[in-house]
N, C-alpha and C positions, 0 to 999 in steps of 0.2 A: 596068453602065455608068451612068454619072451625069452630069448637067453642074452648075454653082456656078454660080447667077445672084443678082443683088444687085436686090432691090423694095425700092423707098420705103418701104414700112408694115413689110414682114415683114424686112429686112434681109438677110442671108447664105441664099439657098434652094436644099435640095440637092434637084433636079429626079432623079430614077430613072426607070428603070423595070420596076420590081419588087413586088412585094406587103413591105408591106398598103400600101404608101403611094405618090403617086407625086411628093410631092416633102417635103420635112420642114424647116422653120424651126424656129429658136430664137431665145425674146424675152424681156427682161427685164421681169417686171412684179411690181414693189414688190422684192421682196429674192430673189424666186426667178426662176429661169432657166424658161423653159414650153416645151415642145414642140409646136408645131401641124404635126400630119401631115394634110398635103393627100391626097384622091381625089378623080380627075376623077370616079370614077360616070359617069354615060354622058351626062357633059360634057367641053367642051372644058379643058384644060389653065388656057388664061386664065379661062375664067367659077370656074375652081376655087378659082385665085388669087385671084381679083376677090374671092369671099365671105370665103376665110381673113383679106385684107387689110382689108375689111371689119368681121370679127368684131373684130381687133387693134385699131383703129382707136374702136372701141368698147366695149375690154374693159372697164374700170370699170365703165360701166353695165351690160353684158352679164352682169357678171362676179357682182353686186347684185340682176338680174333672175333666173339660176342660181340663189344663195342663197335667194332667195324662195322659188323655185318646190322646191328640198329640204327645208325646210323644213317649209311647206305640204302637199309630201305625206309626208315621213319623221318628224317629228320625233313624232306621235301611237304610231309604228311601234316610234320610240326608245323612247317614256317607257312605252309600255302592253309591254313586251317584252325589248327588248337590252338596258335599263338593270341590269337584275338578273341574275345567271347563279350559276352553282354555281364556284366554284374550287376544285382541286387543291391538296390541302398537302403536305408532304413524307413524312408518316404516313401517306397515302394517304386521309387520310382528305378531304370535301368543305367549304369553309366558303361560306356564302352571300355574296355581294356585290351590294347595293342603290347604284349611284350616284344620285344626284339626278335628279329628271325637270328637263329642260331647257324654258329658255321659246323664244321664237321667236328671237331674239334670241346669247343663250345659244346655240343649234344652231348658226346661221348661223357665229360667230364661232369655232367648230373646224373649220369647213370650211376647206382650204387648197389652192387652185388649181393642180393640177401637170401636166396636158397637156388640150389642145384638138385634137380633130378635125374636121374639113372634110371635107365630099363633093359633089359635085358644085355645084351652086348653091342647096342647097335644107337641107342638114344640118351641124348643129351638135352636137357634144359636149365637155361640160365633164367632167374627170375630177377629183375632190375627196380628198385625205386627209381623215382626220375625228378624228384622234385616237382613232381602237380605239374610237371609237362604235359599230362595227357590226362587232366580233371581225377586227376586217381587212379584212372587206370594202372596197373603193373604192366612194363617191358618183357616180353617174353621172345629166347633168342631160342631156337632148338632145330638139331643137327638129329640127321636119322642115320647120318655115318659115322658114328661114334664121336672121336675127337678130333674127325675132319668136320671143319666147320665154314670149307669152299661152296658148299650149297644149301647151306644152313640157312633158315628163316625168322624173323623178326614180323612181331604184332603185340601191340596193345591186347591186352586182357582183363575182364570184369569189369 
């Protein structure tokens, strides 16, 4: 079961109630579409909304604070590691590939913003492609002080 309710910041929300999410927006920010999935966590429904609206409401900056903080901790992880690997040829045999160590800058700017999660009043996740910086893995930035993202953490995931 679901309901369709329409907020100011997040626009069209599809309210659930089912796992993982219990309600899920879609926003347009810069040229891609973003999914922010709401969880109450062991809040209320509106205080869940309140942060999601919140986070939206402040994504550019949020969005630049994220960036930093991947940055900051991944990009030493990039250049001393995932930069270089072995590749597969069709002879079976292996050829080395060395890309370029990236600067701060340089990192930030392969990062590309493709969903946001919310939980309760208190957590934030940024979910990042990265352009196969990291073999596939997704960039994940998440903040357990809401939309203070001074002690927020970055990792590679799946």
């Amino acid at each position: 079961m679901f309901t369709l309710m329409h907020h100011n910041s997040l626009g069209e929300v599809d309210e659930t109630d089912c796992e993982p999410f219990d309600g899920v927006a879609t926003i347009r920010y810069g040229s891609r579409d973003i999914k922010v999935g709401i969880s109450r966590d062991d809040q209320t429904f509106d205080a869940a909304l309140k942060l999601a609206a919140e986070v939206v409401n402040h994504l550019a900056e949020l969005d630049t604070q994220a960036r930093d903080v991947a940055a900051g901790r991944l990009r030493k992880i990039y250049n001393d590691g995932w930069s270089e690997y072995d590749e597969a040829q069709e002879d079976g045999s292996l050829k080395r590939v060395s890309n370029p160590k990236l600067s701060a800058v340089e990192f930030k700017a392969k990062l590309s913003l493709n969903a946001i999660n919310t939980a309760g009043d208190r957590v934030v996740e940024f979910f990042y492609d990265d352009e196969n910086m990291f073999w596939g893995h997704t960039v994940v930035v998440c903040s357990l002080r809401g939309t203070d993202f001074s002690e927020a953490r970055a990792e590679t995931f799946g």
